[in-house]
C-alpha positions in Angstrom: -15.5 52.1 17.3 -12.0 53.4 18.8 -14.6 54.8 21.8 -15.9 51.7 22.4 -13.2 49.9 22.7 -11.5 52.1 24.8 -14.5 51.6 27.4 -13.9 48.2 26.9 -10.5 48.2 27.9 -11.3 50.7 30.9 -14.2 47.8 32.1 -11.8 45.2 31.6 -9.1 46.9 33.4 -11.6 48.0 36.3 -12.7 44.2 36.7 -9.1 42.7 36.8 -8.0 44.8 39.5 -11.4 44.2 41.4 -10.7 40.6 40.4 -6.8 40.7 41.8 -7.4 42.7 44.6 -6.1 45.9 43.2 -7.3 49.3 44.0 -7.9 48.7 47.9 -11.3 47.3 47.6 -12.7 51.2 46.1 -13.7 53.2 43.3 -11.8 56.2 43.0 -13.3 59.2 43.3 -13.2 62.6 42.4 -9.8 63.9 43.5 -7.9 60.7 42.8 -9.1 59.2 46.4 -10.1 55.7 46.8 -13.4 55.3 48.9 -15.5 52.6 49.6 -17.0 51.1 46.8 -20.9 51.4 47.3 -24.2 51.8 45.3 -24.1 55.2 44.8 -23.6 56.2 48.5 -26.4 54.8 50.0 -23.8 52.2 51.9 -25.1 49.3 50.0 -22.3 46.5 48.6 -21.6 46.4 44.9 -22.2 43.4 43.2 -18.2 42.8 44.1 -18.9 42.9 47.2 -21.6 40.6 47.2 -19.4 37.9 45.7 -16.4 38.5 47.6 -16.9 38.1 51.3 -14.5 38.2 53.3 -13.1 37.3 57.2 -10.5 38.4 58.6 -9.0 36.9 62.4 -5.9 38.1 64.4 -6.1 33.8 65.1 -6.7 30.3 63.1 -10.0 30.0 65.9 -10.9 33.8 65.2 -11.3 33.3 61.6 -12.8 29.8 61.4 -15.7 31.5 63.9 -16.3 34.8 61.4 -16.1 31.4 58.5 -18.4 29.1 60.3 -16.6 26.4 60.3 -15.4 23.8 63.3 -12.1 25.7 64.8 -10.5 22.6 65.6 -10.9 21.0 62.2 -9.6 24.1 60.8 -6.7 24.3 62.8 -5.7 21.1 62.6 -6.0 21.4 58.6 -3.7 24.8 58.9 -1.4 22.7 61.0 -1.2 19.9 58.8 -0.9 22.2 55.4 2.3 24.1 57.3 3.9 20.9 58.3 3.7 19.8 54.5 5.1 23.2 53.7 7.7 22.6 55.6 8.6 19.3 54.3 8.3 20.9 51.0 5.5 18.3 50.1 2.2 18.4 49.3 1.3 14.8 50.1 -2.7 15.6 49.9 -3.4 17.2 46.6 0.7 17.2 45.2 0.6 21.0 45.2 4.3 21.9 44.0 6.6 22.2 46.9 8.2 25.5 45.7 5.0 27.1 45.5 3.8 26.4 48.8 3.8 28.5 51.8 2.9 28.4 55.3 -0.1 29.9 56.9 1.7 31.1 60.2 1.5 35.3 60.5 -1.8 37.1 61.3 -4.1 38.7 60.3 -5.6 35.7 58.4 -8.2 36.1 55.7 -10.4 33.7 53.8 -13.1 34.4 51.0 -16.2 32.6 50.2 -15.8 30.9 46.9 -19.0 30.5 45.1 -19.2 28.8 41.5 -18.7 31.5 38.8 -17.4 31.8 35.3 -13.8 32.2 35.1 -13.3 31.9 31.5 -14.1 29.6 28.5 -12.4 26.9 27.4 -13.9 27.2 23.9 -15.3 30.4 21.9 -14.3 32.1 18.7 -11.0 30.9 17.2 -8.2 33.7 16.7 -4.9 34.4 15.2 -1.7 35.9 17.6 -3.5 39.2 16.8 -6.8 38.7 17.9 -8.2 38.3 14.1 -11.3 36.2 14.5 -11.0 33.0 12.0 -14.0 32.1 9.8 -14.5 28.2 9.2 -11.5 28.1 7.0 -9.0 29.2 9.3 -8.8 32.4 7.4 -8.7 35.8 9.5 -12.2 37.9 9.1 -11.1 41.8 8.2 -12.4 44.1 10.3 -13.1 41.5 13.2 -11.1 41.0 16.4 -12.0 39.0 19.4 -10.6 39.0 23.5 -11.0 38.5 26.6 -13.7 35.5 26.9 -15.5 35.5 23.6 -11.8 34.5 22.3 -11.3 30.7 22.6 -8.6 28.4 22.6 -6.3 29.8 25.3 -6.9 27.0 27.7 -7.7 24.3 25.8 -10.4 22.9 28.1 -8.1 23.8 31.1 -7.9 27.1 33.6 -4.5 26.9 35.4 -5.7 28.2 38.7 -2.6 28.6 40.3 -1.9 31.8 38.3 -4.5 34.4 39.2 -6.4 36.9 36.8 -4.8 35.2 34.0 -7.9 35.8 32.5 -8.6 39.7 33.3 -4.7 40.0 32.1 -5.2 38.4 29.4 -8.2 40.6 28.3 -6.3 43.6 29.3 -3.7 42.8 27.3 -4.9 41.6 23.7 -7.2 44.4 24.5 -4.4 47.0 24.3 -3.0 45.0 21.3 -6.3 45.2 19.4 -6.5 49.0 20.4 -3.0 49.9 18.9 -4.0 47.6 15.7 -7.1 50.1 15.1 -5.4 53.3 16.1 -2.7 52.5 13.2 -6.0 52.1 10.4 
């Protein structure tokens, strides 16, 4: 059990800096290196890959040509979002001020967001130590739940303006659970 949980942990871990951006977009290697993460050399994208794609433009017009989108539109968006920032008002969407920051220093980069789960909103209840609850509210020996099978976190909410709070937060009660077992 103590094996499987630690590949758990090592998964989790692997997908929350893939998730954040950690690691420099690779797989390390033999050696400690980081390379380029591919389908066992042949060049192909991971399935990371595949999700994430990326542009990258020394300009605003540069980048909204590699996205596809109308450059003058885009621009003027940019434009407007910086002059908000530096108001200190989000008068759009009522972003908070003191989170906001201009778009103003190349390179720029944008990814394609596609619909995905980020986490649940819902799933198994638990106690501050990951202790699954039967329908009582009582903690179930022996049985721990994190990551996304664990519910309750976000209440029917996912704050997106704090990333991987998910992967952390499987990384973490992960580690919790792990030094719960090692001490049986």
């Amino acid at each position: 059990m103590k094996r499987a949980l630690a590949l758990l942990l090592s998964a989790s871990l692997t997908l929350s800096l893939a998730a954040c951006g950690g690691g420099g977009g690779g797989t390390s290697q033999a050696g400690g290196s980081s390379g380029p993460a591919s389908s066992g050399g042949t060049g192909e994208l991971t399935a990371t890959q595949q999700i994430i794609q990326e542009a990258q433009g020394m300009t605003l017009e540069e980048l909204a040509e590699k996205m596809g989108v109308p450059a003058d539109a885009f621009v003027a968006t940019i434009e407007k979002w910086n002059a908000m920032c530096d108001a200190g008002e989000d008068t759009d969407f009522h972003f908070p001020g003191k989170m906001m920051h201009k778009i103003d220093t190349a390179p720029f980069y944008a990814t394609k967001e596609m619909a995905s789960c980020l986490c649940t909103a819902g799933g198994l209840q638990i106690t501050p130590n990951s202790e699954v609850l039967d329908v009582n509210a009582e903690p179930i020996p022996g049985l721990y739940a994190i990551g996304n099978v664990s519910g309750s976190m976000f209440s029917g909410t996912y704050p997106h303006n704090e990333n991987c709070l998910s992967h952390s937060r499987c990384v973490t009660f992960g580690y919790n659970v792990a030094k719960t077992l090692a001490a049986l």
